[in-house]
C-alpha positions in Angstrom: -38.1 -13.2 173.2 -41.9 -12.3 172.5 -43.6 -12.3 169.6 -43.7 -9.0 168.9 -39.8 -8.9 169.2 -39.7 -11.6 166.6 -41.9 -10.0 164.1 -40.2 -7.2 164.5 -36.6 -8.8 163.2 -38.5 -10.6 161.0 -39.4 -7.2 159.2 -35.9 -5.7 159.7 -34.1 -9.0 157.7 -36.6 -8.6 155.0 -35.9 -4.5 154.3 -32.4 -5.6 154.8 -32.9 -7.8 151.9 -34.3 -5.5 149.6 -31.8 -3.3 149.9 -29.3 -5.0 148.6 -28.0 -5.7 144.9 -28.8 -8.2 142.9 -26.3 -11.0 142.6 -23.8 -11.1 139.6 -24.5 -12.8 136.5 -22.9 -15.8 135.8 -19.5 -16.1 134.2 -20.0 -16.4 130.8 -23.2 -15.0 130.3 -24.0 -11.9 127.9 -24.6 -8.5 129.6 -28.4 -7.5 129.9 -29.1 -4.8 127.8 -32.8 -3.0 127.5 -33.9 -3.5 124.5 -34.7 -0.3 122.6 -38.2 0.8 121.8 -39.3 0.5 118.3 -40.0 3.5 116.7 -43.7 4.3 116.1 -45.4 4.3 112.6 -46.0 8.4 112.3 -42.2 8.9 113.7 -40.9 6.9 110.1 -43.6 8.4 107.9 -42.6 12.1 109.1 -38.6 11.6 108.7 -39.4 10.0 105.0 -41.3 13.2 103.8 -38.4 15.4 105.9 -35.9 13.4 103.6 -38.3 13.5 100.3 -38.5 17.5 100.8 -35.1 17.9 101.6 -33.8 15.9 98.1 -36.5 18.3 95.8 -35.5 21.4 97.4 -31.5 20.7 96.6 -32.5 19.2 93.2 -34.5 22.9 92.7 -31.3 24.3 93.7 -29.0 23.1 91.6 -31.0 23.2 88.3 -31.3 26.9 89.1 -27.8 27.6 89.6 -27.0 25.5 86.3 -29.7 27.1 84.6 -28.1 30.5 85.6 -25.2 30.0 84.2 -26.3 28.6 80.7 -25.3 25.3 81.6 -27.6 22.5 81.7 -31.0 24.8 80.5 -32.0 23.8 76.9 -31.3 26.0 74.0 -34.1 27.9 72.0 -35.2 27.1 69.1 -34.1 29.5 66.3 -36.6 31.9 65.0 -38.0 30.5 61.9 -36.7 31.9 58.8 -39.4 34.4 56.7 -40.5 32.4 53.4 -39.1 34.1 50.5 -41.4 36.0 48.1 -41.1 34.2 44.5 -39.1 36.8 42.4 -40.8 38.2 39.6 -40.0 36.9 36.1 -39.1 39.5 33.7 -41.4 38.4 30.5 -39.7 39.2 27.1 -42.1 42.2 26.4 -40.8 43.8 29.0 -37.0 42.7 28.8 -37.6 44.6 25.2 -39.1 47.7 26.7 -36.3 48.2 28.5 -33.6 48.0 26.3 -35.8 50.1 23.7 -36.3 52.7 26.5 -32.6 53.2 27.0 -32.1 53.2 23.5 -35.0 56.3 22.9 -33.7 58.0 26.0 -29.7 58.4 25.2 -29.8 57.7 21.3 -30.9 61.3 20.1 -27.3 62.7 22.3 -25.4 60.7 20.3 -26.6 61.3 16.9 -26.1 65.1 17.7 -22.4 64.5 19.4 -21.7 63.0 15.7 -23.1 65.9 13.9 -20.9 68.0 15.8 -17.8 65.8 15.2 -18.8 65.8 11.5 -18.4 69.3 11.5 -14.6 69.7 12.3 -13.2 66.4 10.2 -10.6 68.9 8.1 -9.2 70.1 11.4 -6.0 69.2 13.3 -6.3 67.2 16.7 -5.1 70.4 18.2 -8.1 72.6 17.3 -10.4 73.3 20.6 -13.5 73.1 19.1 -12.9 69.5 17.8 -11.2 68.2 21.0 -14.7 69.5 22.6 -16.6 67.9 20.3 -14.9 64.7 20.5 -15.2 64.7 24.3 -18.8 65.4 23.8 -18.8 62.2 21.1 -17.0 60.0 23.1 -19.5 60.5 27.0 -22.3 60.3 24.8 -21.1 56.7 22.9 -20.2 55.7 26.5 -23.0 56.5 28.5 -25.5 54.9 26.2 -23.3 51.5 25.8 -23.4 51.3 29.5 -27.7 51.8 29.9 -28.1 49.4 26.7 -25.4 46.9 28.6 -27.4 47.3 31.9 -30.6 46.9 30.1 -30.3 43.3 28.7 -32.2 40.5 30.2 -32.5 36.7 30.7 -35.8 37.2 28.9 -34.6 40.1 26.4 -35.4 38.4 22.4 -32.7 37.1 21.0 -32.8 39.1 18.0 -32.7 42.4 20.2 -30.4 41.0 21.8 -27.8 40.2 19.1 -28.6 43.6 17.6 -27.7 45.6 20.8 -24.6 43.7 21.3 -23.0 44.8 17.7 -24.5 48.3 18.6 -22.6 48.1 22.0 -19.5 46.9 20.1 -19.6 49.9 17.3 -20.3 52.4 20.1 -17.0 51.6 21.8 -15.1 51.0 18.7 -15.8 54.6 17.3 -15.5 56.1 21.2 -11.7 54.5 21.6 -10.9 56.1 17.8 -11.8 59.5 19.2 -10.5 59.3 22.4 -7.2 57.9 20.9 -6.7 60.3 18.7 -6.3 58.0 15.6 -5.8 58.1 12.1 -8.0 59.3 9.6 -7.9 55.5 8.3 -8.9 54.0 11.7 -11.4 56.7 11.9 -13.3 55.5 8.6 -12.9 52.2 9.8 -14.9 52.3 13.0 -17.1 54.8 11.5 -18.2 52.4 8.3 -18.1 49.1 11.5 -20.5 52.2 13.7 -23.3 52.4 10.6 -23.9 48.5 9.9 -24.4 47.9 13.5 -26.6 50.8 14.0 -29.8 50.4 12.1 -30.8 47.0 13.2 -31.8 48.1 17.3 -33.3 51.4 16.0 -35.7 49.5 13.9 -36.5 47.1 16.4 -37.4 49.6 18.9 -39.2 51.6 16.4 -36.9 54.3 16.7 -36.2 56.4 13.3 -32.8 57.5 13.0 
């Protein structure tokens, strides 16, 4: 064999040899695994920020579907109440000028209802002309009771005060006579009870009767 013949097998055993596998592990032994890369330092820090932005944008989310429907958004404060304005404190003058008014404004019908009723005394209760004139007797006593009523005060003088009462009291006293219909008796008894109680709150108020 020559040289170049032996060379030549030489080469051939040696390709032969690479081609083939490489012998089995030993029994027993743990199976070789490659071992994974680790990740690099800009792969972590852009999945953290695609995690941080995903966890605002679903926490944006739900507070505005809770906030829609009146669940978790906080209340408004009420509007604040407007102060009060003090009220004003009706001073005794004009507690008295009041009352007086109402007195000089409705007096002068009532003294002329009861010169009216005066007039028909001797007739039955069946005569016209003194039914009319005891109607007329009887709205004027009542309207007057009612403004001197509505007139008094906190602040009105007590001495006004007591005097329009017993006015008020006489007015209706001689107003439920007429209206009844009563006896000549009953009717000089509220009449006499009408004049005591009626000089005190004209003189008061300055009013001549």
């Amino acid at each position: 064999m020559s040289v170049g013949d032996e060379h030549s097998r030489t080469t051939a055993y040696e390709a032969a040899a690479h081609a083939l596998p490489p012998p089995p592990a030993p029994a027993g032994a743990p199976p070789h695994n490659p071992v994974p890369r680790r990740p690099g330092r800009w792969t972590v820090i852009a999945t953290l920020v695609a995690v941080l932005m995903t966890a605002v944008a679903a926490a944006a989310a739900l507070f505005a579907v809770t906030d829609r429907h009146g669940t978790a958004a906080p209340a408004a404060p009420p509007p604040a109440s407007p102060t009060p304005e003090p009220e004003h404190t009706v001073t005794p003058e004009e507690a008295k000028a009041k009352t007086c008014n109402a007195l000089k404004e409705s007096y002068p019908a009532v003294s002329h209802a009861i010169d009216e009723r005066e007039k028909y005394n001797t007739r039955p209760w069946s005569d016209p002309e003194l039914l009319r004139s005891v109607n007329q007797l009887v709205d004027a006593m009542q309207t007057l009771s009612a403004k001197l009523e509505d007139s008094l005060q906190v602040s009105t003088p007590p001495e006004l005060r007591s005097a329009v009462l017993d006015y008020i009291a006489g007015l209706r006293a001689v107003s439920i006579s007429e209206r009844n219909h009563a006896s000549n008796v009953q009717l000089n008894g509220t009449g006499l009870f009408y004049n005591q109680v009626v000089d005190a709150p004209l003189r008061i108020c300055g009013i001549q009767g």
